[in-house]
PDBQT receptor file of N, H, CA, C and O in Angstrom, charges set to zero:
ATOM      1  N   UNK A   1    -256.693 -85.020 -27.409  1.00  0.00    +0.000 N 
ATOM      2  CA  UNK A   1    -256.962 -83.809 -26.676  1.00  0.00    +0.000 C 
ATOM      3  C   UNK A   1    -255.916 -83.671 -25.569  1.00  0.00    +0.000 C 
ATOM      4  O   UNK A   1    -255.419 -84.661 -25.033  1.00  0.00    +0.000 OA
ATOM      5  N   UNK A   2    -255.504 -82.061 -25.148  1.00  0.00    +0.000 N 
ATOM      6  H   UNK A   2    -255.908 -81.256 -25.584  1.00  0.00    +0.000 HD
ATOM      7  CA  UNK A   2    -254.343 -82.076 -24.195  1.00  0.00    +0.000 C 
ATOM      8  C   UNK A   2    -255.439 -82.347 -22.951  1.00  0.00    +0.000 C 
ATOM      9  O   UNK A   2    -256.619 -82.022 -22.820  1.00  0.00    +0.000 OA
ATOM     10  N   UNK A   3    -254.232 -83.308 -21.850  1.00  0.00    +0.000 N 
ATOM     11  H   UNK A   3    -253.273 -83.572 -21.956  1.00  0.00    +0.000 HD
ATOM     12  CA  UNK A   3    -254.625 -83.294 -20.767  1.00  0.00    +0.000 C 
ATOM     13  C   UNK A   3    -253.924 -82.351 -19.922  1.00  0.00    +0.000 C 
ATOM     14  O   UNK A   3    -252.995 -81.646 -20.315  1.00  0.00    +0.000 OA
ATOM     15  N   UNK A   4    -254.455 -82.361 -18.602  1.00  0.00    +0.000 N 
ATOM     16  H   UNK A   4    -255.210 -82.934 -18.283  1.00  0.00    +0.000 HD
ATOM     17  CA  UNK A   4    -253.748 -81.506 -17.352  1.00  0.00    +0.000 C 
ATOM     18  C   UNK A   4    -253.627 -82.215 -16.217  1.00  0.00    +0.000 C 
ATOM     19  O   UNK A   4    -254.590 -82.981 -16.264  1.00  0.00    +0.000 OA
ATOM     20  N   UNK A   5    -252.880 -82.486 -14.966  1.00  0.00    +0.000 N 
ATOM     21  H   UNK A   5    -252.099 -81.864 -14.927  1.00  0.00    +0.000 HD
ATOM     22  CA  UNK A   5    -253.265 -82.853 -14.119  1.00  0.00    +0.000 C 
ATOM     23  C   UNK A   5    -253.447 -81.708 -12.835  1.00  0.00    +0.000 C 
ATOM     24  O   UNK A   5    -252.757 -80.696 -12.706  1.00  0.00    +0.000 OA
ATOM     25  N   UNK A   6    -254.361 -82.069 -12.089  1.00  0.00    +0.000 N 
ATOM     26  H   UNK A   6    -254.921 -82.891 -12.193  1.00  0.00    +0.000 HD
ATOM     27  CA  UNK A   6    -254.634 -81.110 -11.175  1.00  0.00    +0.000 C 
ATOM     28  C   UNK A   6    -254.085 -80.937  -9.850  1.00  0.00    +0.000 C 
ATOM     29  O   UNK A   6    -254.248 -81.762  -8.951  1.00  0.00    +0.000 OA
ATOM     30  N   UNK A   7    -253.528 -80.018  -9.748  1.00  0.00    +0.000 N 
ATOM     31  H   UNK A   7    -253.396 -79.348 -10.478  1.00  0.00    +0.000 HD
ATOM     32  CA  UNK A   7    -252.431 -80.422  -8.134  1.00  0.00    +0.000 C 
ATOM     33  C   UNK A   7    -251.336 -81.339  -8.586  1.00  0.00    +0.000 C 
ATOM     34  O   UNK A   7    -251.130 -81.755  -9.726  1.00  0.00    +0.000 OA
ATOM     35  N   UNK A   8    -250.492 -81.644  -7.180  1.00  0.00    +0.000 N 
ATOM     36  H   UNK A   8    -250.660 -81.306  -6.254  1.00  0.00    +0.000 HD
ATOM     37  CA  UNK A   8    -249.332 -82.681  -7.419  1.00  0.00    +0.000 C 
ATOM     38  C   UNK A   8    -249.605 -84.064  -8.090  1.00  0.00    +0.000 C 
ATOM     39  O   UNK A   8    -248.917 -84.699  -8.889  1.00  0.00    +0.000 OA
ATOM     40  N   UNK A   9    -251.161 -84.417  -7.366  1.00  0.00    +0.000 N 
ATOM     41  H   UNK A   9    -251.720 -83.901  -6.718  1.00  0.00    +0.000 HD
ATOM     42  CA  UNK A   9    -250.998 -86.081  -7.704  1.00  0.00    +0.000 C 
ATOM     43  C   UNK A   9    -252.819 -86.238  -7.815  1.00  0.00    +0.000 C 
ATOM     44  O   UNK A   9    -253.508 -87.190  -7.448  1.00  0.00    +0.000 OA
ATOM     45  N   UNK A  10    -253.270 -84.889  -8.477  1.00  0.00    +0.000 N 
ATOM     46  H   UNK A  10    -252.710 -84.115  -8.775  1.00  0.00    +0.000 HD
ATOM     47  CA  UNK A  10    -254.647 -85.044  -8.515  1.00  0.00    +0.000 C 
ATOM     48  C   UNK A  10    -255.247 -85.199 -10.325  1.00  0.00    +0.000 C 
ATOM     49  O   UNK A  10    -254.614 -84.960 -11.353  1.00  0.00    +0.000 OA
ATOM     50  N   UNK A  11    -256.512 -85.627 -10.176  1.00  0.00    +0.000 N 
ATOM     51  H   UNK A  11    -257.026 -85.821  -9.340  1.00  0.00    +0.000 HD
ATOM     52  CA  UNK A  11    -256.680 -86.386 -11.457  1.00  0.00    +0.000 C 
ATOM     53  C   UNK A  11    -256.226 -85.893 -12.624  1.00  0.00    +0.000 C 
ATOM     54  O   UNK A  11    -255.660 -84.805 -12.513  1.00  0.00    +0.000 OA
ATOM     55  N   UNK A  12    -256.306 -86.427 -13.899  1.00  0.00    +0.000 N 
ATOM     56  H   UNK A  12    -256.766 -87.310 -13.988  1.00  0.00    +0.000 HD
ATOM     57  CA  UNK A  12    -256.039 -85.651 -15.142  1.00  0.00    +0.000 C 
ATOM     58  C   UNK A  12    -256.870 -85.896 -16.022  1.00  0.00    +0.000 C 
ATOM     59  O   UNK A  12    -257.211 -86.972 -16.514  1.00  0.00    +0.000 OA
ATOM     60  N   UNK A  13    -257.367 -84.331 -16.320  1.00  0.00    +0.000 N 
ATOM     61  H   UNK A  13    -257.090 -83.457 -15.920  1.00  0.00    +0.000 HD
ATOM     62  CA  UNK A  13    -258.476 -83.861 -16.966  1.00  0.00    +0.000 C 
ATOM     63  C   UNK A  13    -258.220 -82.911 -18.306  1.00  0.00    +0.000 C 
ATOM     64  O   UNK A  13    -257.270 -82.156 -18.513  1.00  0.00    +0.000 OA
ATOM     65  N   UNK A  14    -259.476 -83.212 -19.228  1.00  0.00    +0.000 N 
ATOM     66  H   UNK A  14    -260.248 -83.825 -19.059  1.00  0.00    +0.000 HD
ATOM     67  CA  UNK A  14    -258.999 -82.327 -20.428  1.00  0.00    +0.000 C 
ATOM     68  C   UNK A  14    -258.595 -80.697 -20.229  1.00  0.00    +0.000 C 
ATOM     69  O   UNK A  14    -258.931 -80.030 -19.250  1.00  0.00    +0.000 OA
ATOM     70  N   UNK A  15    -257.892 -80.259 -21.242  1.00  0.00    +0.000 N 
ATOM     71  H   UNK A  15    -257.619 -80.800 -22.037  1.00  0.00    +0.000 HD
ATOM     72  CA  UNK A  15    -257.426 -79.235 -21.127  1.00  0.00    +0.000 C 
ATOM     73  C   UNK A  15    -258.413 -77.899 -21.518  1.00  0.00    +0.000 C 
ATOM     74  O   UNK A  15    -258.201 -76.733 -21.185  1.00  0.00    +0.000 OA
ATOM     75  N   UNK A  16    -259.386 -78.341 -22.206  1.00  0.00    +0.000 N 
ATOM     76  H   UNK A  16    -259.558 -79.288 -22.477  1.00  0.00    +0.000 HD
ATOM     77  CA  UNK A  16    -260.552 -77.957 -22.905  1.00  0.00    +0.000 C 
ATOM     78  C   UNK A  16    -261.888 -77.765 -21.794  1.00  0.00    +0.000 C 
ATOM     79  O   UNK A  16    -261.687 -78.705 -21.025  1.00  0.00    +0.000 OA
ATOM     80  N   UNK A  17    -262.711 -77.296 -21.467  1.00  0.00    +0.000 N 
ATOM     81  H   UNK A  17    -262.874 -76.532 -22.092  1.00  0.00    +0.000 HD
ATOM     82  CA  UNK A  17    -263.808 -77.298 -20.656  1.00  0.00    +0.000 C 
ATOM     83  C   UNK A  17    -264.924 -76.804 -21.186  1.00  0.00    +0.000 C 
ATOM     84  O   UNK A  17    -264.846 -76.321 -22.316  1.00  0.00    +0.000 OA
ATOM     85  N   UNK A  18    -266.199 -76.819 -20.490  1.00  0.00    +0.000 N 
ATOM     86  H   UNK A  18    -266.263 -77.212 -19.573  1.00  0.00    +0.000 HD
ATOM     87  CA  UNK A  18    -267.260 -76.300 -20.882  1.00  0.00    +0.000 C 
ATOM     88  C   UNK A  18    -268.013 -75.298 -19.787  1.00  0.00    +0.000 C 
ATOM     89  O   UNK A  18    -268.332 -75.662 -18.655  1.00  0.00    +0.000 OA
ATOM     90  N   UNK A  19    -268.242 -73.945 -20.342  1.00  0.00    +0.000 N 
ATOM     91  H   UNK A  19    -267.983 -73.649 -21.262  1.00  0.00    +0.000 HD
ATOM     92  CA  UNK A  19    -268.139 -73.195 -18.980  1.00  0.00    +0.000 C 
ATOM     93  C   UNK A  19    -269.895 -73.274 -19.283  1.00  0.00    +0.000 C 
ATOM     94  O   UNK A  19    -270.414 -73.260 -20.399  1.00  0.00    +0.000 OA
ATOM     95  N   UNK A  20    -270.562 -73.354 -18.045  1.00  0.00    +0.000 N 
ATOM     96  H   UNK A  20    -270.140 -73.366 -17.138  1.00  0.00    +0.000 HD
ATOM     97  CA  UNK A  20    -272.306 -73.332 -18.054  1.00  0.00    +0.000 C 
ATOM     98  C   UNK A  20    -272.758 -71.977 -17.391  1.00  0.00    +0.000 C 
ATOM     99  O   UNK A  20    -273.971 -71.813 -17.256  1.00  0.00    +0.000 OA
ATOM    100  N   UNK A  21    -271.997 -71.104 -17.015  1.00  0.00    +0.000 N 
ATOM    101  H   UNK A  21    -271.012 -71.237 -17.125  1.00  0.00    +0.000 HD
ATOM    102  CA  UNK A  21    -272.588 -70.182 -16.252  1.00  0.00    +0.000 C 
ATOM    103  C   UNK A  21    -273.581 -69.646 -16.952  1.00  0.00    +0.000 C 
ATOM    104  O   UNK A  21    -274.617 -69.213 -16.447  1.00  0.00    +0.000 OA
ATOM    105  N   UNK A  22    -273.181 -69.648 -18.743  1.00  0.00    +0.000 N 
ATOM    106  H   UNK A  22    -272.340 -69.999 -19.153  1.00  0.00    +0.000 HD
ATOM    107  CA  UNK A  22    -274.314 -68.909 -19.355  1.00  0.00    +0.000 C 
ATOM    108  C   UNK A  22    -275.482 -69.492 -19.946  1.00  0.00    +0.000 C 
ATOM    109  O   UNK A  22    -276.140 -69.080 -20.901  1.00  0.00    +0.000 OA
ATOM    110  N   UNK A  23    -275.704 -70.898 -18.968  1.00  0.00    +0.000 N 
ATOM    111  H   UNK A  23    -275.170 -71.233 -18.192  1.00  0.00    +0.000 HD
ATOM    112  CA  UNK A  23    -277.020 -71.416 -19.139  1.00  0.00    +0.000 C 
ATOM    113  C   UNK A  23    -277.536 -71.177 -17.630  1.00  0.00    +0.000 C 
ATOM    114  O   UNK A  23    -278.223 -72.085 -17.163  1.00  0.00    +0.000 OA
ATOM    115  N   UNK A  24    -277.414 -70.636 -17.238  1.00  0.00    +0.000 N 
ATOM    116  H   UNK A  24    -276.856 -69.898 -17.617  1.00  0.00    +0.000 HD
ATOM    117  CA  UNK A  24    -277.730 -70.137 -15.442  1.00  0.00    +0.000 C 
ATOM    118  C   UNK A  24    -278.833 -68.914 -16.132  1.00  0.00    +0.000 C 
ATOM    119  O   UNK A  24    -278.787 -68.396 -17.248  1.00  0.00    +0.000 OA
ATOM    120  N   UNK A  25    -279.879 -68.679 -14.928  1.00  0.00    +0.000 N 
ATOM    121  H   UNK A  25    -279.917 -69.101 -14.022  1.00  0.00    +0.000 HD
ATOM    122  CA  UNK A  25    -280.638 -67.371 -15.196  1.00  0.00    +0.000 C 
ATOM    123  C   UNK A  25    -279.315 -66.276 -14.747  1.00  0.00    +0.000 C 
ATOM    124  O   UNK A  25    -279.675 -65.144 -15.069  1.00  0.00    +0.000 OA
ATOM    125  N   UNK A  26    -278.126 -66.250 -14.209  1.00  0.00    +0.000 N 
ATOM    126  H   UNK A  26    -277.834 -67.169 -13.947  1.00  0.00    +0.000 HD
ATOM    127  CA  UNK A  26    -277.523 -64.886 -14.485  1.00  0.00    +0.000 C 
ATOM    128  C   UNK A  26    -277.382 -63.924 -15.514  1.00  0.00    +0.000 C 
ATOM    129  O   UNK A  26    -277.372 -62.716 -15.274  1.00  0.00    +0.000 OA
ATOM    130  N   UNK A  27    -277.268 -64.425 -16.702  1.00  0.00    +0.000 N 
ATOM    131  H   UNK A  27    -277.276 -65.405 -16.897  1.00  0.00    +0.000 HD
ATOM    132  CA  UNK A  27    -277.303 -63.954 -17.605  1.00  0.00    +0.000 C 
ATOM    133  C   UNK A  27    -278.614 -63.525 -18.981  1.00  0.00    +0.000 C 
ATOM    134  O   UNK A  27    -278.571 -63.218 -20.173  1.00  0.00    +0.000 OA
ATOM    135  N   UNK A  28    -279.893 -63.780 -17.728  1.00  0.00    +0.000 N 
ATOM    136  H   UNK A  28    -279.928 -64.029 -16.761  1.00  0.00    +0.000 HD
ATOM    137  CA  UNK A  28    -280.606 -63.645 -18.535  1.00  0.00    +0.000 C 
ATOM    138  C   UNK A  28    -282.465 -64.699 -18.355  1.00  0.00    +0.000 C 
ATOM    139  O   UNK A  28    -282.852 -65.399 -17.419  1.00  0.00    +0.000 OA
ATOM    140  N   UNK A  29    -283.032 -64.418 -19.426  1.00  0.00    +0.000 N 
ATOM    141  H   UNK A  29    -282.718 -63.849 -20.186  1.00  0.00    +0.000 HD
ATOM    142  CA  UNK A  29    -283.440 -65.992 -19.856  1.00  0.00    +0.000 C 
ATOM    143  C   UNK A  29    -282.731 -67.290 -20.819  1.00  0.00    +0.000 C 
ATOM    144  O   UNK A  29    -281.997 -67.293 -21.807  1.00  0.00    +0.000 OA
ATOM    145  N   UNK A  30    -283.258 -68.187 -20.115  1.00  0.00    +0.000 N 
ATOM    146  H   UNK A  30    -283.855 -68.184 -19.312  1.00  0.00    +0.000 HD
ATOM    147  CA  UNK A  30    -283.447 -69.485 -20.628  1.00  0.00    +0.000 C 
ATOM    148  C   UNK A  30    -283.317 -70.467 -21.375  1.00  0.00    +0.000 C 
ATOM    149  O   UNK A  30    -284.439 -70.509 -21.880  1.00  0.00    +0.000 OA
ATOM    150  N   UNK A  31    -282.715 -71.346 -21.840  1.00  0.00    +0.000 N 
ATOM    151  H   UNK A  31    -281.803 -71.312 -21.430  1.00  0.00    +0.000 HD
ATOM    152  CA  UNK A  31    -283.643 -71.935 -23.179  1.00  0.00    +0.000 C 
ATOM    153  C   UNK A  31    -282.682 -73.625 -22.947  1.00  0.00    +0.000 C 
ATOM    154  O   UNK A  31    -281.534 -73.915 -23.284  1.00  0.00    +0.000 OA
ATOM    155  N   UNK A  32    -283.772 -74.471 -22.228  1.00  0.00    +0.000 N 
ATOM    156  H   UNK A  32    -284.704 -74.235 -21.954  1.00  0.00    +0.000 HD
ATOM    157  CA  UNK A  32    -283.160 -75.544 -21.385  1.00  0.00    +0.000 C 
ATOM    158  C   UNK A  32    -283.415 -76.405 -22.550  1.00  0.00    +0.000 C 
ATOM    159  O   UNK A  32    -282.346 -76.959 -22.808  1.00  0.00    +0.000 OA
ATOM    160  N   UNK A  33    -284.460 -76.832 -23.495  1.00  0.00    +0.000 N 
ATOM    161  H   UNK A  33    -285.328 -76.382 -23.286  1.00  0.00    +0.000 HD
ATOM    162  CA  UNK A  33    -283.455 -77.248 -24.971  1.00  0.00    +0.000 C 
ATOM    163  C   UNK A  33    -282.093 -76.957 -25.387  1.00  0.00    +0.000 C 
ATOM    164  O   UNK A  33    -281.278 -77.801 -25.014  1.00  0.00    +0.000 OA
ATOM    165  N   UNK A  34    -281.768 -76.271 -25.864  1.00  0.00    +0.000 N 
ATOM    166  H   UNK A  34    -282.431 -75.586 -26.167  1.00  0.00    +0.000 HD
ATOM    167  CA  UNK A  34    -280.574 -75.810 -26.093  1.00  0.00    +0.000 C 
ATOM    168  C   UNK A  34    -279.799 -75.737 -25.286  1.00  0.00    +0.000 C 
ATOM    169  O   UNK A  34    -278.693 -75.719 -25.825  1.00  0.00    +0.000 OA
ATOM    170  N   UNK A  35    -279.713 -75.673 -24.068  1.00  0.00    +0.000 N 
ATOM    171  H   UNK A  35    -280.612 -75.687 -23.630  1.00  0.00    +0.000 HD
ATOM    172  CA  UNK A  35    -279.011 -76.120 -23.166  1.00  0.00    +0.000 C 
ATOM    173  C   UNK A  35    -278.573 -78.055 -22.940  1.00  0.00    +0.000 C 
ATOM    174  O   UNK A  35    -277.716 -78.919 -22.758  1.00  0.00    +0.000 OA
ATOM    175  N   UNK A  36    -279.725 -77.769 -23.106  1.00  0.00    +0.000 N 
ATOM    176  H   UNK A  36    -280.422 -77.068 -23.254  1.00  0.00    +0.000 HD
ATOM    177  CA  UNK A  36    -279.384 -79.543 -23.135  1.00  0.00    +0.000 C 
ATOM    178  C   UNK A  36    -278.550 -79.954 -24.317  1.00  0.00    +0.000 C 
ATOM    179  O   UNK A  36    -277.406 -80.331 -24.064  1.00  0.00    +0.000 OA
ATOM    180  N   UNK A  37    -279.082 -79.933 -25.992  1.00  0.00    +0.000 N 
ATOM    181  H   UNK A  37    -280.011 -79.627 -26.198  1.00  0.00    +0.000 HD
ATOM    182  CA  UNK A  37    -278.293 -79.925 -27.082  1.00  0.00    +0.000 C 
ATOM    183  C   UNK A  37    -277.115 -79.680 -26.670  1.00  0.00    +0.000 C 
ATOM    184  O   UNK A  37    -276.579 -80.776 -26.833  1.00  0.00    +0.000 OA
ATOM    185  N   UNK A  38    -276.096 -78.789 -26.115  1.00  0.00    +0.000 N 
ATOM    186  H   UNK A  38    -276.531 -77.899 -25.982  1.00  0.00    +0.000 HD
ATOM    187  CA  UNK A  38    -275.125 -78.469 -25.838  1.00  0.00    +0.000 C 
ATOM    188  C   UNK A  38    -273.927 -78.966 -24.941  1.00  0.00    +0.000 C 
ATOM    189  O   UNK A  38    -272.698 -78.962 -25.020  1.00  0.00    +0.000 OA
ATOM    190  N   UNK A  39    -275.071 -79.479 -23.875  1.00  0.00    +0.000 N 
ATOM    191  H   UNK A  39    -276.069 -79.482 -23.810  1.00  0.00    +0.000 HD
ATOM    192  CA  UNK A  39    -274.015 -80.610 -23.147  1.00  0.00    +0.000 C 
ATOM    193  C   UNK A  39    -274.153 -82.273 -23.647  1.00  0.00    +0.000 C 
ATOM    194  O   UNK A  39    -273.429 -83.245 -23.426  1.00  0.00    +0.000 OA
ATOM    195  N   UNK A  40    -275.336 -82.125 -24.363  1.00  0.00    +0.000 N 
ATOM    196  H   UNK A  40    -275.924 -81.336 -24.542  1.00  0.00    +0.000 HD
ATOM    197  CA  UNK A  40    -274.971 -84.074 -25.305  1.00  0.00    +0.000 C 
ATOM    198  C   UNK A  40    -274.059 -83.457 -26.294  1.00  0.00    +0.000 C 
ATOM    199  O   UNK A  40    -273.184 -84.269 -26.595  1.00  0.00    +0.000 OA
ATOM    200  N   UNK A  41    -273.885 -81.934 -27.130  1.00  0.00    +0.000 N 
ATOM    201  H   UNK A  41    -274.596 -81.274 -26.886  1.00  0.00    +0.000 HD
ATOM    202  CA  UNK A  41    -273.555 -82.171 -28.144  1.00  0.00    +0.000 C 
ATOM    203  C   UNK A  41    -271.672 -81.883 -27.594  1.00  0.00    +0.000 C 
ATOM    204  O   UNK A  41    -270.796 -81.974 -28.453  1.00  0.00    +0.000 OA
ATOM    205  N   UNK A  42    -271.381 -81.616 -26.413  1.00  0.00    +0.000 N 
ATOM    206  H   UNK A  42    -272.093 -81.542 -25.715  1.00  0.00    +0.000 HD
ATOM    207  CA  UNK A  42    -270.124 -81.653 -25.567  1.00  0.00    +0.000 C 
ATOM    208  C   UNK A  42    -269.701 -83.250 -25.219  1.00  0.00    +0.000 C 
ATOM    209  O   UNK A  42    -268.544 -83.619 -25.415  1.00  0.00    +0.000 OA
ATOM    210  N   UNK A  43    -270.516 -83.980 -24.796  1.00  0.00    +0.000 N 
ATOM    211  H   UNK A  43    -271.457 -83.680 -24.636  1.00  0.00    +0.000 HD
ATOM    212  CA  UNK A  43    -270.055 -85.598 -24.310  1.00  0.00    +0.000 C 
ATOM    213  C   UNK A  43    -269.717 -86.309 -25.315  1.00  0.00    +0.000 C 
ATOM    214  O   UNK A  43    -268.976 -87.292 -25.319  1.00  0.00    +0.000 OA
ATOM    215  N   UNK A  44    -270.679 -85.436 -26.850  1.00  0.00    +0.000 N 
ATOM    216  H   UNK A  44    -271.281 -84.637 -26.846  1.00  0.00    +0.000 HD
ATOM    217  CA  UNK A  44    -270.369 -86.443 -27.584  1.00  0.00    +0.000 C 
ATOM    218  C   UNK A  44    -268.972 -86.445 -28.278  1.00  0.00    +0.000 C 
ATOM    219  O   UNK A  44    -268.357 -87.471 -28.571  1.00  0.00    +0.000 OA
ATOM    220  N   UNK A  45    -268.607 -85.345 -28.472  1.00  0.00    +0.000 N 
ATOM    221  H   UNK A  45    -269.106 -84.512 -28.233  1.00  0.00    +0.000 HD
ATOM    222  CA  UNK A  45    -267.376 -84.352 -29.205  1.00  0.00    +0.000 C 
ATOM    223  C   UNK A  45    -266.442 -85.494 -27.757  1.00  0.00    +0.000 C 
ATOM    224  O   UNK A  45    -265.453 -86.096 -28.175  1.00  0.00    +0.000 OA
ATOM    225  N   UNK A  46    -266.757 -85.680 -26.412  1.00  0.00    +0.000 N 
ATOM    226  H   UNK A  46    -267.561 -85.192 -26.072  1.00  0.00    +0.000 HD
ATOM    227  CA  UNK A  46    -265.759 -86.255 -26.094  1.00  0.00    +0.000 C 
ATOM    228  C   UNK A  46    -264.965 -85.266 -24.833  1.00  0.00    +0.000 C 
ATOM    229  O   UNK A  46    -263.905 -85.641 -24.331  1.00  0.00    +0.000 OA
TER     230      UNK A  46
């Protein structure tokens, strides 16, 4: 996976992310199963 580093001499992190805003009530209702599924099924992918 590509990395990045952040700033001059700050850590280096994947290039890839996982955005959660749309497990937030902003967008709505709910569904904190599937929410969950989603970030094990993200740690696991790595």
């Amino acid at each position: 996976m590509k990395q990045r580093t952040l700033g001059i001499d700050g850590p280096s992190v994947s290039a890839v992310g996982l955005g959660l805003m749309g497990m937030s009530e902003s967008y709505g209702a709910t569904n904190d199963a599937q929410s969950i599924a989603t970030i094990h099924r993200a740690l696991d992918l790595g």
